[in-house]
N, C-alpha and C positions, 0 to 999 in steps of 0.2 A: 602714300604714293599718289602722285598725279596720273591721267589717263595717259598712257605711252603707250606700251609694248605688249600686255597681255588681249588679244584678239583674235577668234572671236570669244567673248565673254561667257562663260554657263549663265550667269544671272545678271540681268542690267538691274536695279534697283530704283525708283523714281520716289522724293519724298523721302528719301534714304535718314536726314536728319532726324524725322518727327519720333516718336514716340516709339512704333512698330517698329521701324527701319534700323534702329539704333542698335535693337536686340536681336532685332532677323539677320543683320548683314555677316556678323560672326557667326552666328551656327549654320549660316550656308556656306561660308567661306570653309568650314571644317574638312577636312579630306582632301582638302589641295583641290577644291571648285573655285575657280575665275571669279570672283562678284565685278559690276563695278555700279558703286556706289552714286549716285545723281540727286542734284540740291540743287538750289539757287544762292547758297550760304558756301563757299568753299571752305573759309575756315572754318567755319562750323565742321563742316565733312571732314576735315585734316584733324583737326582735334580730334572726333569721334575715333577716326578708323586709323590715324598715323603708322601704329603699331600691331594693325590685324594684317596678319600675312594673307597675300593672293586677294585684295580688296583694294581697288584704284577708286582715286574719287574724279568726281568730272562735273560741271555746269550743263544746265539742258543744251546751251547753244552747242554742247562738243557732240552730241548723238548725230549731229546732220554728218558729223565724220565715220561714223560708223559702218561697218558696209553689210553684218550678220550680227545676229540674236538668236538663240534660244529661247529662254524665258527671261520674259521682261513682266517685273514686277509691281503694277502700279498704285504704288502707296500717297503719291501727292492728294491731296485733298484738302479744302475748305469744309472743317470740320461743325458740325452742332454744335458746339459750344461757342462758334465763334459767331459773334452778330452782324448783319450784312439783309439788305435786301436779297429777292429772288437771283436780279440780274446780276449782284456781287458772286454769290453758290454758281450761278451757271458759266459765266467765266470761268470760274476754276474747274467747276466736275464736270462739266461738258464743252466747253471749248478749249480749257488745255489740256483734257482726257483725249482728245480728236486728236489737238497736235502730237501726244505720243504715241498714241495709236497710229498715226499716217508714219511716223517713223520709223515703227514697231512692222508696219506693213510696206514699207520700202526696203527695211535688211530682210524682208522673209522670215521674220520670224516665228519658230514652232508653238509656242505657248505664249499667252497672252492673260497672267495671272492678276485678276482685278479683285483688291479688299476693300469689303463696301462692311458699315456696321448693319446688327442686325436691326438697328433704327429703320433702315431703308426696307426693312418687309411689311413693316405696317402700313395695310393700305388704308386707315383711318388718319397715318400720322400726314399730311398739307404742309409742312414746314418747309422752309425752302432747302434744306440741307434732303430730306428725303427724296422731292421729288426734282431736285437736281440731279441727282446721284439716280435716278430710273433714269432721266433723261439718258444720262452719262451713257449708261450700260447700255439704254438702247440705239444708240448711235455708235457706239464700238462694238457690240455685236455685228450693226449693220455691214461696219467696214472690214472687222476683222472673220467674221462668220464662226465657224467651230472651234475655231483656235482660241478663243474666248474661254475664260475658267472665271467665274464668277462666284467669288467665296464670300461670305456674309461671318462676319465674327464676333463674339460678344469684348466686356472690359478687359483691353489685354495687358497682360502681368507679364512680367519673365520669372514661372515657376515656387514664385514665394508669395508676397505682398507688398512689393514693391513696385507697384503698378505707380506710372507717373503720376496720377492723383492721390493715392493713396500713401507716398511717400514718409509720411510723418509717423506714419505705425512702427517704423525701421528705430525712433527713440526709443518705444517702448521695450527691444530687445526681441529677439526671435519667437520665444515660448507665445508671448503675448501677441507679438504681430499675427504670427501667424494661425494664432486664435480668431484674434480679430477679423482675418482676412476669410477665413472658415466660416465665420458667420454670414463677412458681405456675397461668398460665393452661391449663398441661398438665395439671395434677394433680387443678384442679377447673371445672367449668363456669362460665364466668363471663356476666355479662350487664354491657352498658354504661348509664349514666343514657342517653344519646343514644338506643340501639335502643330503650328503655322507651319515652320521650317519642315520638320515632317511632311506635310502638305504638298508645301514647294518641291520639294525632292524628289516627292513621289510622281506616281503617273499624272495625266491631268484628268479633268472629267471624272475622277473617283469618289464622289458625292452622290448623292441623292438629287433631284431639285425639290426642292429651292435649297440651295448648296452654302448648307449650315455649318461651320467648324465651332465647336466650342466644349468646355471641358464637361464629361457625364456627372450627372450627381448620382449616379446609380452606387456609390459607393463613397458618397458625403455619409458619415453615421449622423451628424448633427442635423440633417436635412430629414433624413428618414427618421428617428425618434421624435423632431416634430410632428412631421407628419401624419406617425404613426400616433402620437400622443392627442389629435385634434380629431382623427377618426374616432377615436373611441370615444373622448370627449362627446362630439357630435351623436355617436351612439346612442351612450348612455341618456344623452339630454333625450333625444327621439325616446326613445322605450321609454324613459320616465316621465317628462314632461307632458307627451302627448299619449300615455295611455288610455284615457278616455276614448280618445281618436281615433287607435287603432281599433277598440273593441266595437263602437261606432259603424265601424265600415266595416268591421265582420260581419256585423249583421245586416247591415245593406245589402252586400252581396249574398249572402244566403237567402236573404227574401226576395232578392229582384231575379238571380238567376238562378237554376240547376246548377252544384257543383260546390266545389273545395272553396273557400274566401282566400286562402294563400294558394299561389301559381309558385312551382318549382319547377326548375328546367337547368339542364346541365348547359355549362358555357364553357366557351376558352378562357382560361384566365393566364396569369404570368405564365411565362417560357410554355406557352400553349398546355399548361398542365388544367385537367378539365376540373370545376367546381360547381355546386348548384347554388344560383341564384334565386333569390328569394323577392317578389311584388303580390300584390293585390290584384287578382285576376279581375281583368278588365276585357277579358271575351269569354264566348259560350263554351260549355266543358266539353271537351274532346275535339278543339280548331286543331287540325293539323300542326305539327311543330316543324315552323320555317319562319323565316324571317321577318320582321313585322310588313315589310312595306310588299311581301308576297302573302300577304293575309286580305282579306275582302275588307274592307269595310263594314259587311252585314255579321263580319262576325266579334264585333264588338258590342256589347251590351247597351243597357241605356246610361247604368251607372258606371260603368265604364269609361264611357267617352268622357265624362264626368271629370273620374279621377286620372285618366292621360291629362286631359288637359290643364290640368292643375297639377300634375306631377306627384301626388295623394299616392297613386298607386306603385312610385319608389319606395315607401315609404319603411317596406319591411324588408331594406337592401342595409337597415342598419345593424341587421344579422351579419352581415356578410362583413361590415364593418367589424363588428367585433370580431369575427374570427379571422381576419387580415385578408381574406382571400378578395378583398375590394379596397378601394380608397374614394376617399372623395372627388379626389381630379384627378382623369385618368382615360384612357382609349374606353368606349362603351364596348362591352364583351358582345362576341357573338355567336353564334352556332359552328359547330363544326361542318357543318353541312353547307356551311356558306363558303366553298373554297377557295373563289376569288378575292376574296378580305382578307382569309388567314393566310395565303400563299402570300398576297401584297404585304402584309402587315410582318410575318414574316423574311420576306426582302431585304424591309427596313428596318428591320430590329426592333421593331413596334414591343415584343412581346416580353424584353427585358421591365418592361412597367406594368404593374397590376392596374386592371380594370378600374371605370371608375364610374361613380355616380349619375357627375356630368362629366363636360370634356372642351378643350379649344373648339373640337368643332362641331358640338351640338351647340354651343351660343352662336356660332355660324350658321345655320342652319345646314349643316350635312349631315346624312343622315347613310345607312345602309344599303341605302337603293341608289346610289353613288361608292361601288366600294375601294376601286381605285383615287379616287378623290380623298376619301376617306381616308383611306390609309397614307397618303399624303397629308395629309392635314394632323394624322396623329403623331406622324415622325417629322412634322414642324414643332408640334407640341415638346416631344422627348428632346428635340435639339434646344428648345427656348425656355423649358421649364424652370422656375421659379418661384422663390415662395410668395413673390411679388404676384405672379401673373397666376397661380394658382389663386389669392386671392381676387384678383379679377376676375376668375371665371366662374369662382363662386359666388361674386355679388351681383353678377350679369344673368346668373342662372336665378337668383333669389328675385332679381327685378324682372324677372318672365320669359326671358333669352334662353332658347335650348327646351322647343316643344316636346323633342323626343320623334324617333321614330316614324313617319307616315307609314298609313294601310294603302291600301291599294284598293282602285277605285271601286263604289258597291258591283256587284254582282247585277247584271241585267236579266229580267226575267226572259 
């Protein structure tokens, strides 16, 4: 159908051709909801959607005819893969992001659903596709203000492995693709056409920020038997490799200060169930038990500061590895007496993931004494996780990134 007679629309669609749009525009049409479809390709859009009932299709020029909106969905975009100078990206994600925005704010409309990849959170990534795309946002935020829904999604599939790039797995027959596709869902974030539509359907603003949609690997088995298989891996190499090491530093610490060479101390760990962690004590015996960055300074040893700052004093957290109640990447555990962490971190679901060795945001530098930031940063983690970016954070932490912890400043006579 051409744009006629169904008005006002439940969902305008922008970019409705590309990749997303193709898969979202049917499952929000489901239940008898209005779409109407928007390209600059009409044939393109008639072929697509001819035959999906309650889905009109229309050219950008036909919205100045419009006179109300609900949610307007805006998928157009000048994508990363495509090559183009800065000012080719900023024409598309930010000067005709404005133009449907100024039109999106001329029908009144309630909801303002903008799909950005989760490319555009990395603030190390310069390329002209990410920092067009901030541009974008922050100039439709400016015009549109709270009516703005800003979702970030990883590679998106409709439900199988049949993701536009991925298409050629669909030879190898189901069993196989979707083997395949099992695998690639470890390596990068993915999001499903369904959890988007879901999305769209639902309330706005029903994210977290920075407003991550993408599928859980909390119940990939082939994600977690690796995982699980490299922990222990890691383990055993630590206990066995470097036992010299450990015996080493047992005895440093029994000569240099009073007290135990291994510090135990009960934590949060998954779904907040409590476990003891295991390090090389690197303060004086009997430092009150609270949080490092509410500990003195003075009450850190000499060999201590030592093994912090070489990260030495982890080093018998490969206990904790073998018995599962840790992993190597993962939220840094904390005290339960820390309530403001566990309450935040709780919020966000933080605590569906077992603790971890290091973390996204100790190669950040955040640490405990930030625990709202923190807990942001770790439910960036659980939305971005990957077996990719888990290795990134382990060779960011091997090359010195992720001190650990700060004390609080010495004690003044």
């Amino acid at each position: 159908m051409t744009i006629a007679s169904l008005r006002p629309y439940d969902f305008i669609v922008t970019g409705a051709s590309g990749n997303v749009g193709r898969h979202l525009v049917p499952l929000l049409a489901r239940g008898g909801r209005t779409v109407l479809a928007v390209g600059r390709d009409l044939d393109t859009l008639r072929k697509l959607f001819t035959d999906q009932p309650h889905v009109e299709v229309a050219s950008y020029d036909a919205l100045a005819g419009l006179t109300a909106c609900d949610t307007l969905v805006h998928l157009a975009v000048r994508n990363n893969d495509t090559r183009g100078s800065l000012a080719d990206f900023i024409e598309v994600n930010v000067d005709f992001a404005m133009r449907i925005a100024n039109e999106f704010k001329r029908m009144n409309g309630r909801r303002f659903l903008n799909i950005a990849s989760i490319l555009s959170l990395d603030e190390d990534d310069q390329s002209p596709y990410a920092v067009s795309k901030a541009m974008g946002v922050q100039a439709i935020r400016e015009l549109v203000g709270k009516r703005l829904d800003n979702v970030h999604i990883g590679y998106f599939h409709d439900g199988g492995y049949f993701g536009e790039k991925l298409r050629m797995l669909a030879a190898f027959g189901p069993a196989v693709g979707s083997a395949f596709f099992a695998m690639f869902k470890m390596l990068k974030p993915t999001t499903s056409a369904q959890s988007l539509a879901d999305y769209a359907l639902g309330p706005a603003h029903a994210l977290p920020h920075p407003e991550i949609l993408t599928d859980d690997l909390s119940d990939a088995l082939l994600y977690r038997a690796l995982t699980r298989m490299l922990d222990i891996g890691v383990a055993l190499a630590i206990m066995l490799l470097l036992a010299p090491v450990f015996a080493a530093i047992w005895v440093a610490i029994r000569l240099d200060s009073p007290g135990p060479a291994i510090f135990a101390q009960e934590r949060v760990g998954a779904a907040q169930a409590p476990f003891t962690l295991y390090k090389f004590r690197t303060m004086k015996h009997g430092t009150a038990s609270a949080g490092t960055h509410e500990v003195s300074a003075s009450a850190v040893t000499r060999l201590g500061a030592f093994l912090r700052r070489t990260k030495l004093d982890e080093l018998p957290q490969a206990i904790n590895l073998l018995r599962g109640t840790m992993t190597l990447v993962g939220p840094r555990p904390c005290l339960y007496s820390q309530t403001e962490l566990v309450e935040a971190r709780e919020a966000l679901g933080v605590y569906t993931l077992k603790p971890g060795i290091t973390g996204y945001a100790q190669i950040r530098a955040i640490d405990m004494s930030q625990p709202l930031v923190l807990a942001r940063a770790d439910y960036r983690y659980k939305m971005l996780r990957s077996l990719l970016l888990d290795l990134r954070i382990i060779l960011a932490t091997a090359r010195g990134r992720g001190g650990g912890d700060r004390v609080a400043a010495p004690d003044r006579p």
